[in-house]
ZAPADO-581348 format. One line per 3 residues: number of its first residue (from 1); their letters; for each residue x, y, z of N, C-alpha, C, O. Coordinates in steps of 0.2 Angstrom, whole numbers, plus 5000, padded with zeros to 4 digits. Atoms other than C-alpha are relative to their C-alpha. Example, Ala and Ser with C-alpha at 12.3 -4.5 7.8 and 13.67 -1.06 7.14 Angstrom:
1> AS> 5004 4994 5000 5062 4978 5039 5004 5006 5000 5009 5005 5003 ~ 4996 4994 4999 5068 4995 5036 4996 5005 5003 4999 5011 5004
END
This chain:
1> XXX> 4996 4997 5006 5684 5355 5288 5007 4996 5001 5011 4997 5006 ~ 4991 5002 4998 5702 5346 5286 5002 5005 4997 5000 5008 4992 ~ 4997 4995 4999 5714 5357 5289 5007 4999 4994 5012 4996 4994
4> XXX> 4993 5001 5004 5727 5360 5273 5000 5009 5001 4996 5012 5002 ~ 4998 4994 5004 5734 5376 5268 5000 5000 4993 5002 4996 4989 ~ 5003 5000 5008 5729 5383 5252 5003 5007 5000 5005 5010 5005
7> XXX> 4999 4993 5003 5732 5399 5242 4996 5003 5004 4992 5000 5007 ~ 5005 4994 5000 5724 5415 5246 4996 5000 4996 4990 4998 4997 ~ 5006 5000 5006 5715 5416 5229 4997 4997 5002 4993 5000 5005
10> XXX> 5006 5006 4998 5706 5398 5235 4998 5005 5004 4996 5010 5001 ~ 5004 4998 4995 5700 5406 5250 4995 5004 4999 4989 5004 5000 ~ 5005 4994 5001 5694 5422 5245 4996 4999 4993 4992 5003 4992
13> XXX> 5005 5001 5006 5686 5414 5227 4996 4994 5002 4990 4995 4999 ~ 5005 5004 4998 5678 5398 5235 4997 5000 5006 4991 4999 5007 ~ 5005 5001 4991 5674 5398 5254 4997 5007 5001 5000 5012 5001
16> XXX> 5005 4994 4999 5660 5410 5257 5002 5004 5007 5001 5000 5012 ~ 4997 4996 4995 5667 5424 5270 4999 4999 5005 5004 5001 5009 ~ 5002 5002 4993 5659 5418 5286 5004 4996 5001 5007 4997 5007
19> XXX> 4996 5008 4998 5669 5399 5284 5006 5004 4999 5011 5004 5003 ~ 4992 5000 5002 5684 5408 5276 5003 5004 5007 5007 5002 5011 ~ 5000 4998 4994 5685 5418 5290 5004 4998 5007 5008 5000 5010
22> XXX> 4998 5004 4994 5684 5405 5303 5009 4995 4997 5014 4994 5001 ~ 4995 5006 5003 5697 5394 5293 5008 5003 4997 5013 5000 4996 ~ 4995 4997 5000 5709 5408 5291 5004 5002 5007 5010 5002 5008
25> XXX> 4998 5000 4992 5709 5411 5310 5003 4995 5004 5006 4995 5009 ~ 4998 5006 4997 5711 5394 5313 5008 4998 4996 5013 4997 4999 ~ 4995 5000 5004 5724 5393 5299 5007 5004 5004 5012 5001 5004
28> XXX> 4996 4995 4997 5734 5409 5309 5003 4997 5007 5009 4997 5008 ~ 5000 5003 4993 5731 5401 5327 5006 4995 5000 5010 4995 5004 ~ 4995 5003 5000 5742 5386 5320 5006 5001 4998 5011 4999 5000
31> XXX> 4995 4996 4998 5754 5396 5314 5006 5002 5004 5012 5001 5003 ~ 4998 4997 4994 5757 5405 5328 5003 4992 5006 5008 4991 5009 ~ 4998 5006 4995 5757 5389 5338 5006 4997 4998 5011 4998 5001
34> XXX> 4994 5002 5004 5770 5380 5327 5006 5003 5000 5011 5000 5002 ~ 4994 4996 4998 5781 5394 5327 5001 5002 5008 5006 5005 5009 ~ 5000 5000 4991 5779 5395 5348 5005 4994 4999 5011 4994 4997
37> XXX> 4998 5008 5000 5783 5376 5348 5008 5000 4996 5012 4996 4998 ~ 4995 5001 5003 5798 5379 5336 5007 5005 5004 5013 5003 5005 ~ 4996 4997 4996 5805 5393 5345 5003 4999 5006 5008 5002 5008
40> XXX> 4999 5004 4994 5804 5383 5361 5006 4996 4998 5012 4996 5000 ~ 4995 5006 5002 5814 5369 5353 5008 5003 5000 5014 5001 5002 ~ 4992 4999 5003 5827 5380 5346 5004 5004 5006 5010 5005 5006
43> XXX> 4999 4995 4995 5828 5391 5362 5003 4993 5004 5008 4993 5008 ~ 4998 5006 4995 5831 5372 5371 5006 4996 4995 5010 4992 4998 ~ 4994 5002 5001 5845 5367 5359 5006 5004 5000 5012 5001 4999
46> XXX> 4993 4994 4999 5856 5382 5360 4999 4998 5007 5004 4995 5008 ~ 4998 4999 4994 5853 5380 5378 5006 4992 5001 5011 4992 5004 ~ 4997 5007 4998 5859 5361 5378 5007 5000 4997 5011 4997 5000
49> XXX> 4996 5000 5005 5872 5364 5364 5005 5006 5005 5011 5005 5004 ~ 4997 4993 4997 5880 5380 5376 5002 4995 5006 5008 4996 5008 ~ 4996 5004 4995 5880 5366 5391 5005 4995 4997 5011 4996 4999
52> XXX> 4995 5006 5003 5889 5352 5382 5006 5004 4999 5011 5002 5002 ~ 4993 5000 5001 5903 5364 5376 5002 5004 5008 5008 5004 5009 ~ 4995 4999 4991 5906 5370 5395 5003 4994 5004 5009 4995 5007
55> XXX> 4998 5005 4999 5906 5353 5399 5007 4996 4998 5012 4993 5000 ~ 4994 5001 5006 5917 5349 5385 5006 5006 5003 5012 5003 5003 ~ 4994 4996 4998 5929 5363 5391 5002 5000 5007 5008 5000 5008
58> XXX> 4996 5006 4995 5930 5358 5409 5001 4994 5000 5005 4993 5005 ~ 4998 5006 5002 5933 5341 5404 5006 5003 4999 5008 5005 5004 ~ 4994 4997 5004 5947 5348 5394 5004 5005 5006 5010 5002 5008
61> XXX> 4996 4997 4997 5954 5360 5406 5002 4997 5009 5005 5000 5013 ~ 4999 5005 4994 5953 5345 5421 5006 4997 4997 5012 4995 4999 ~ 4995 5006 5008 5963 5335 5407 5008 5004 5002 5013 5002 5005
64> XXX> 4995 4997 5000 5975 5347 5407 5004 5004 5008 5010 5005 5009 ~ 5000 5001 4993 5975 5350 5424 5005 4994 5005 5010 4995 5010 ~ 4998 5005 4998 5980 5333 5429 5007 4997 4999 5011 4994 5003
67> XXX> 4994 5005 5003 5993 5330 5416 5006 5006 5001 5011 5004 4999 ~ 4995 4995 4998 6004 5347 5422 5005 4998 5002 5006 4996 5008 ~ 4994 5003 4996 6020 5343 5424 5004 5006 5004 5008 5003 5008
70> XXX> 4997 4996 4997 6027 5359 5430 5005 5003 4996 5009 5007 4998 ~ 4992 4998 5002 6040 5361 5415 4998 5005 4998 5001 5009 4999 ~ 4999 4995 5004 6033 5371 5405 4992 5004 5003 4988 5002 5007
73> XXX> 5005 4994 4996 6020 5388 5410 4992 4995 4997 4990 4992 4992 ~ 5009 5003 5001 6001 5380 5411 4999 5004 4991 5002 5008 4988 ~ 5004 4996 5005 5990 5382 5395 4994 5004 5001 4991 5003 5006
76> X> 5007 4996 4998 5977 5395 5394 4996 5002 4996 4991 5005 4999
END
């Protein structure tokens, strides 16, 4: 069977309820996979997106750090 997504009506008025059956589970199963696989991704770019601006803010607070001249009170 190649795999499309269709209406409901198609399913439950052409494929005889044994296939639809199988083809709605399988249809379900990638689904669920997909959105696994998506949630991962999105779960790994907050996480990457959360390291860079740390980085980005020790960078920044070295910066500043360095260039201290003592005239005026630190920034904070």
């Amino acid at each position: 069977i190649e795999w499309r997504l269709f209406s409901h009506k198609f399913y439950t008025s052409v494929l005889p309820s044994a296939e639809q059956r199988q083809v709605l589970a399988a249809d379900e199963r990638m689904r669920e996979f997909h959105e696994e696989k998506r949630n991962e991704f999105e779960s790994f770019a907050e996480e990457e997106h959360d390291e860079q601006d740390e980085r980005s803010r020790e960078s920044g607070e070295q910066w500043r750090e360095f260039h201290y001249d003592g005239m005026n009170p630190p920034y904070e």
